[in-house]
N, C-alpha and C positions, 0 to 999 in steps of 0.2 A: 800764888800757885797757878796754875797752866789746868786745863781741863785733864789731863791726864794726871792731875796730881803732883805733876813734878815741878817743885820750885823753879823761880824763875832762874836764880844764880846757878842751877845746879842743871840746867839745860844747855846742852855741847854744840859746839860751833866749832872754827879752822881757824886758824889763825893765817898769816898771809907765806910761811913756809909749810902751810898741811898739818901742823899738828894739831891735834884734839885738844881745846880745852871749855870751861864755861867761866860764866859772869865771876863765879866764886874767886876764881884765878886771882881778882882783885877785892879780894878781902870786903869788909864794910863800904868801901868808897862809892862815895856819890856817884854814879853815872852815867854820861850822854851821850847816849846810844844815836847815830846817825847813818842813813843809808846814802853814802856820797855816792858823785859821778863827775869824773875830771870836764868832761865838755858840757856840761852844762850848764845855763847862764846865772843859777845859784853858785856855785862854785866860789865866787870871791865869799863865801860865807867860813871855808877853809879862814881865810886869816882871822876871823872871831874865834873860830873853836880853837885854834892856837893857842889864843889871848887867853881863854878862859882856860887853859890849859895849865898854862905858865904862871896865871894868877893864881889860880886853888890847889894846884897838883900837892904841894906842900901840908897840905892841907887835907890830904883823903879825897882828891876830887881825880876822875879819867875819862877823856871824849876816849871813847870807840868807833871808828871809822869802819863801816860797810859795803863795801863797794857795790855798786848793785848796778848791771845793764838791762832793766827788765824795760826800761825807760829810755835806750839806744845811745847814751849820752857818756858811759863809760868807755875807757882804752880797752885795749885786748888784752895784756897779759899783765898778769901781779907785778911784773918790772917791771913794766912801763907805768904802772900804778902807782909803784913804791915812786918811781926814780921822777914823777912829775910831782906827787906830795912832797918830797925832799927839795927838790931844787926850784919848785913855782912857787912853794906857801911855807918850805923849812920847817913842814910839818913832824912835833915828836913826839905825838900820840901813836896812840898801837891802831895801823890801819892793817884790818883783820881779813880774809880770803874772800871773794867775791860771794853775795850770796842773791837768791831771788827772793823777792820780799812779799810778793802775791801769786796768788794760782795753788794750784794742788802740788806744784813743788815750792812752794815759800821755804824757808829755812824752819826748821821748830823756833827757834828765838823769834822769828819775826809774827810765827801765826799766834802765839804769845801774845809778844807787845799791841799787838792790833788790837785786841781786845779793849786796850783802856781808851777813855773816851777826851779829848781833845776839852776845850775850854766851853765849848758851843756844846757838852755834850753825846759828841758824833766818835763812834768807832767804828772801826773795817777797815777798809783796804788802803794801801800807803799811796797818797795823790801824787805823790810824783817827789824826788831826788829833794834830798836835805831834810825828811820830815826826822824828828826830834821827837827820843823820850829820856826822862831824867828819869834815871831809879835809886830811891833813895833808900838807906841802909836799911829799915823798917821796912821795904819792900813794896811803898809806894810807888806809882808808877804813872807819870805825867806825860800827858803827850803834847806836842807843838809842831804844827802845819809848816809846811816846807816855807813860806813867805815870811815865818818868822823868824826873825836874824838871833843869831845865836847870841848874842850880849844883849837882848828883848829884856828889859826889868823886870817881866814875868819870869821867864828862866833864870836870870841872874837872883832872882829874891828866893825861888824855891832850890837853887844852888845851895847860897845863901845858909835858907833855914836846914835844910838839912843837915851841911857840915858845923852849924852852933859855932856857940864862937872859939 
């Protein structure tokens, strides 16, 4: 639940053509919520979230791609966003409308996810492009620091346990 009461999955976001949807859109599924940015030197992290894409999708699993420029490191427009995940990384997860992740305009989904506290602990504001949270179908909510690469056996194990076998 979010301060305001409102479930996480049942909080609205855009998708990368404008329409309104939320987390719910994707049923019970595992997933890994990421705030990307094409120029930035995390970016080869793209081909892991793929991987794990490709490996669980089957399975009830979905990365979420975020675009976010709050960190200067993003292209300008959603085509040029789609058309460099498509053709740099043959990305075929759902990367969803640009949003900002900190400040008094964050997204509601993101002043949400901040709330949960990382491995050390620590929650607030998103340190910077590729930071990670798993949400699992029970409505846990894991978070993982931009430096951790998305195939981390930390993430992969709480993938893992959530989707059972």
């Amino acid at each position: 639940m979010t301060a305001d009461s409102t479930p996480l999955r049942d909080i609205e976001f855009h998708t990368a053509e404008g329409e309104t949807t939320t987390l719910g859109a994707y049923g019970k599924d595992v997933l890994l919520i990421v705030n990307v940015a094409s120029k930035c030197g995390l970016a080869p992290q793209y081909e892991q979230l793929e991987e794990l894409q490709r490996t669980y999708a089957d399975r009830g699993f979905t990365v979420l791609g975020f675009p976010c420029n709050q960190f200067l490191q993003e292209l300008g427009s959603m085509d040029e966003i789609l058309d460099y995940c498509a053709t740099t990384w043959g990305i075929s997860f759902p990367i969803l409308d640009k949003v900002k992740v900190n400040g008094p305009g964050a997204a509601p989904l993101y002043k949400a996810l901040k709330k949960a506290d990382d491995v050390e602990g620590k929650h607030g504001p998103i340190i910077w492009n590729f930071e990670k949270f798993v949400l699992t179908p029970d409505g846990d909510v894991h978070r993982f620091r931009p430096t951790t690469k998305p195939n981390d056996p930390a993430i992969v194990s709480v993938i893992e346990k959530a989707l059972g076998d």
